[in-house]
C-alpha positions in Angstrom: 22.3 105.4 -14.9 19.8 107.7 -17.2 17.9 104.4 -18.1 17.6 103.2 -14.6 16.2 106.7 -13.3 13.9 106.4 -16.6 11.9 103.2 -15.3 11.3 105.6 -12.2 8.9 108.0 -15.1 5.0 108.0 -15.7 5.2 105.5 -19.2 7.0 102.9 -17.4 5.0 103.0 -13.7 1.7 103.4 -15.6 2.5 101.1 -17.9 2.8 98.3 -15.3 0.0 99.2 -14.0 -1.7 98.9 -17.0 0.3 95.6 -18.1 -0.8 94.0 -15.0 -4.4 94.4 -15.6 -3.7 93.1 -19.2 -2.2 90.4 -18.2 -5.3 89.6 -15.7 -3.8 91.0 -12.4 -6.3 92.7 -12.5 -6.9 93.9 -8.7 -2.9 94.3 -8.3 -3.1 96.5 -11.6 -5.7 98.8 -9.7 -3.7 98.9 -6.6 -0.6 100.3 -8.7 -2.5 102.7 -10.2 -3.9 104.0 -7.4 -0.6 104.3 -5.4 0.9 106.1 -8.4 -2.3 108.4 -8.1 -2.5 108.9 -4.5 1.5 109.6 -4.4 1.7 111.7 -7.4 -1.5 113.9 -6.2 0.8 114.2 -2.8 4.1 114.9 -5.1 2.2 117.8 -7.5 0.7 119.6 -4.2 3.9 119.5 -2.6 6.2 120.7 -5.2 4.2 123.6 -5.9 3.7 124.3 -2.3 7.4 123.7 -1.0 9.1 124.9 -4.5 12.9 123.7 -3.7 14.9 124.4 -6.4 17.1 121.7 -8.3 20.6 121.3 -7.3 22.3 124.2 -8.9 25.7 125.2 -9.5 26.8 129.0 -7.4 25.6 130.8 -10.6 22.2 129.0 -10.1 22.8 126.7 -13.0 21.0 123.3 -12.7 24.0 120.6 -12.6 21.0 118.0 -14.1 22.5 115.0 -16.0 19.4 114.4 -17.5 16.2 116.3 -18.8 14.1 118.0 -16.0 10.3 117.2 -16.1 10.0 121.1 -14.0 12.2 123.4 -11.9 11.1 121.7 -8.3 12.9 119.6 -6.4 11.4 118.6 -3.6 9.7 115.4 -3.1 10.8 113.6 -6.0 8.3 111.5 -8.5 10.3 109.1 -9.4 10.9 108.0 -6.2 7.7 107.6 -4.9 6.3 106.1 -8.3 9.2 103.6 -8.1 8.4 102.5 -4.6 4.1 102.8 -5.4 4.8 100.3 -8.0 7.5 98.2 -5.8 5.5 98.3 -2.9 2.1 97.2 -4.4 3.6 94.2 -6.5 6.1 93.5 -2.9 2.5 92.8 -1.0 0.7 90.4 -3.9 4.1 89.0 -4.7 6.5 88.8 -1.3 9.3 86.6 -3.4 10.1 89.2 -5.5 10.1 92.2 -3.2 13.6 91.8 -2.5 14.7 92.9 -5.9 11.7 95.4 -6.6 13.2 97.0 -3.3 16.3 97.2 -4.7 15.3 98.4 -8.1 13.6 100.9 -6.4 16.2 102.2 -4.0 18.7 101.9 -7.1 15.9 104.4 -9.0 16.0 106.7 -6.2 19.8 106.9 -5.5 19.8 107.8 -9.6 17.8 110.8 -9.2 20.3 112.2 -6.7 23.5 110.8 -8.7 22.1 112.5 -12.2 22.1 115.6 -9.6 17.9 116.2 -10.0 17.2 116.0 -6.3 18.5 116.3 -3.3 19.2 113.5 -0.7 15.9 114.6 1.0 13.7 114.6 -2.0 14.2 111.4 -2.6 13.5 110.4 1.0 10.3 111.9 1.0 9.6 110.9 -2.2 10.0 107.1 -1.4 7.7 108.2 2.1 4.9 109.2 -0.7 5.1 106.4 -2.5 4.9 104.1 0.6 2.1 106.1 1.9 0.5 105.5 -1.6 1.0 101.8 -1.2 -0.6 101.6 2.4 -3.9 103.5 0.9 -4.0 101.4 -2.1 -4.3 98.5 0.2 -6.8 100.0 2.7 -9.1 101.0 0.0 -8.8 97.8 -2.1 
């Protein structure tokens, strides 16, 4: 599970992003990076404005099965870089949205099963990253 909620993080998302220009998708390279921006701007504002903590235990303990990138919660990154990347590839590539959906359901249901986020950060996460996806497209 730690490696699955991994490929939800900034080297991998980027990195396709990145890997997608280099391998001449170009265009579809922009549009994941600028979902990833667009969601992650909406993500930073958020979590600093909102400042949910993690899931704690009754002492205030975080129960966090993995490393914590800060102490906020809500909406979570990984989510909404997970679907930004899913969702941009899904529209230049509809054959292989199936399984980038799941992937990045499977990347969000990590986040709240390595006990980092809450149910509803990871809801609104995804609704960042979709909202990413949809101004990506309208700009490009």
């Amino acid at each position: 599970m730690r490696w699955l909620t991994h490929l939800g993080g900034a080297r991998v998302t980027i990195g396709t992003g990145l890997g997608l220009i280099a391998v001449g998708e170009r265009q579809l390279g922009l549009a994941v990076l600028v979902a990833l921006t667009l969601s992650h701007i909406a993500v930073r504002i958020l979590k600093r404005a909102v400042a949910r903590p993690r899931p704690c235990d009754a002492n205030g303990r975080p129960l966090a099965l993995v490393d914590l990138p800060d102490p906020f919660s809500f909406p979570s990154g990984h989510a909404a870089a997970a679907t930004a990347v899913a969702g941009s590839v899904s529209l230049a590539h509809p054959l292989a949205a199936p399984a980038l959906v799941l992937l990045a359901a499977a990347i969000a249901y990590s986040r709240v099963a390595l006990r980092v986020h809450h149910l509803g950060d990871v809801i609104a996460g995804v609704a960042l990253g979709a909202a990413g996806v949809a101004a990506a497209s309208a700009l490009l």
